[in-house]
C-alpha positions as CSV (number, residue, x, y, z in Angstrom):
1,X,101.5,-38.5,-124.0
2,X,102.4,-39.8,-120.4
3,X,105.5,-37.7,-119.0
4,X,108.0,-41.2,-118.8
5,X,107.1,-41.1,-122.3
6,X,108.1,-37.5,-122.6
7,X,111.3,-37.4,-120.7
8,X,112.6,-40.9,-122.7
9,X,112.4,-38.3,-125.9
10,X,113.9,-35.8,-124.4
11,X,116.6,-38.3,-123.1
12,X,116.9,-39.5,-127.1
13,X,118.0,-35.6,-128.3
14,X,121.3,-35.1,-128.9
15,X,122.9,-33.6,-125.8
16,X,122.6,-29.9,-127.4
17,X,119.0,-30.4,-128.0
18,X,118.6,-31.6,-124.6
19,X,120.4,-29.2,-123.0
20,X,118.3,-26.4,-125.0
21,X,114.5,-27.8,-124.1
22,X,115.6,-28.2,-120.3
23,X,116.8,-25.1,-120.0
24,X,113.5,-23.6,-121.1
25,X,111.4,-25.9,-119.1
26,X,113.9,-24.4,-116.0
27,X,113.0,-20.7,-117.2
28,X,109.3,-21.7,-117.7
29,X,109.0,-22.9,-113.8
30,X,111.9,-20.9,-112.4
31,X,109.9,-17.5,-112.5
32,X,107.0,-19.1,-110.9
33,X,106.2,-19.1,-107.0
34,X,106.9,-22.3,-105.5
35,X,105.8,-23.1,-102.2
36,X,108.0,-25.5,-100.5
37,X,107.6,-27.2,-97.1
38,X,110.4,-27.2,-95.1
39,X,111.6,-30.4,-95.7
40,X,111.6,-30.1,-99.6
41,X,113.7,-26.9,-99.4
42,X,116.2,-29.2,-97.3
43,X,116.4,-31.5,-100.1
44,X,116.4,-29.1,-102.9
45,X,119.2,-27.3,-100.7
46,X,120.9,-30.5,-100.4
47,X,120.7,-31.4,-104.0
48,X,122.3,-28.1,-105.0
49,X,125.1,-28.7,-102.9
50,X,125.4,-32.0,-104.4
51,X,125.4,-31.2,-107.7
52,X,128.2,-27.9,-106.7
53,X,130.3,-30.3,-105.3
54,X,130.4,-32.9,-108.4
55,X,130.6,-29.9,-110.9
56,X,134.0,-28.4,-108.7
57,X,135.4,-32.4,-108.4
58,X,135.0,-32.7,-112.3
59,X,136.5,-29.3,-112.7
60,X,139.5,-30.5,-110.5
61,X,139.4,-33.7,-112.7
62,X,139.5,-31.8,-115.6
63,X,142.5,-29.7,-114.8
64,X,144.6,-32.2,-112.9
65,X,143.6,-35.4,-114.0
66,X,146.6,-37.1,-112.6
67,X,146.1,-36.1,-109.2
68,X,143.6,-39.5,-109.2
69,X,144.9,-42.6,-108.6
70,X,144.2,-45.3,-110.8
71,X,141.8,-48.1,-109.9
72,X,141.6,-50.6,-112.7
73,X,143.1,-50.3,-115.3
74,X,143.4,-47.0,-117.1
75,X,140.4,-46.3,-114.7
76,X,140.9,-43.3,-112.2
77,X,138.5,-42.6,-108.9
78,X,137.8,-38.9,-107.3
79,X,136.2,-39.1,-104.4
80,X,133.5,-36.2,-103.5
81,X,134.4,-35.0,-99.8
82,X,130.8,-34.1,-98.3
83,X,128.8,-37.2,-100.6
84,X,129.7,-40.5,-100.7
85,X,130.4,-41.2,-104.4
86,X,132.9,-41.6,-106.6
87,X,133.8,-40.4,-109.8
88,X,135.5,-43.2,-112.2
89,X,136.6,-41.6,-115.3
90,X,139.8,-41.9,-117.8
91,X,142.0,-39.6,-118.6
92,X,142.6,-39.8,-122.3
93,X,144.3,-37.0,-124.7
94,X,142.6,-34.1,-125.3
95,X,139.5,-35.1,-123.2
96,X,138.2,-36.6,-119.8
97,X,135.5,-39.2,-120.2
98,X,133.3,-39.9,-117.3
99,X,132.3,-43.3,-117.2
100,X,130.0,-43.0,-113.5
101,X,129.4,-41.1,-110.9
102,X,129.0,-43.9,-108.1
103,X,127.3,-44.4,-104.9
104,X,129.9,-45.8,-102.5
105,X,127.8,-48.0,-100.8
106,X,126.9,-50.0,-104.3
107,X,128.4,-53.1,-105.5
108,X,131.9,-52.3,-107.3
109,X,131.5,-55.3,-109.8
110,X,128.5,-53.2,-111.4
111,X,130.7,-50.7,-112.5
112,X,133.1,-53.3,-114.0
113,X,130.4,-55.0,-115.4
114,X,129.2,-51.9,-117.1
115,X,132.7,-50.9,-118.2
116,X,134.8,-53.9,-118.1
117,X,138.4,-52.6,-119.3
């Protein structure tokens, strides 16, 4: 079985099940050495920050949703300070639902197309 092949099953769990086999394939390779050149250290570095700085947005999303200004529609935009993307997500009761987090640089019609409300 080729890895694409792997990843689009584990991409077809249900998010618990997902969440549960990558966790173990992180604490499989976490414990191991890894020797990284300089330059892949940068972008691991980098991707950590990136992914700290969505997780505290979604966080601020998530406790004061109104803060965001509306788009389109009921659509609502944060924008991430130190990337350049956007979170579009609604604010609907009891839950948040993200519908992207968006490149600034790509074509806003995409994201209409895939969510046209």
């Amino acid at each position: 079985m080729s890895s694409v092949e792997i990843i689009d099953q584990i991409r077809a769990m249900p998010s618990a099940e997902r969440r549960e086999i990558i966790e173990k394939i992180w604490d499989e390779f976490a414990d191991r050495e890894l020797e990284l050149t300089p330059k892949q250290a940068a972008e691991l570095d980098l991707g950590l920050e990136f992914k700290s700085a969505v997780d505290g947005l979604l966080a601020l999303v998530a406790q004061q949703p109104m803060l965001f200004r509306q788009v389109r529609g009921p659509v609502r935009r944060a924008v991430l300070k130190r990337f350049p993307y956007t979170i579009h997500f609604l604010d609907e009761p009891g839950r948040i639902v993200v519908l992207a987090v968006f490149h600034a640089a790509r074509d806003p019609g995409e994201l209409r197309q895939r969510h046209p409300i």
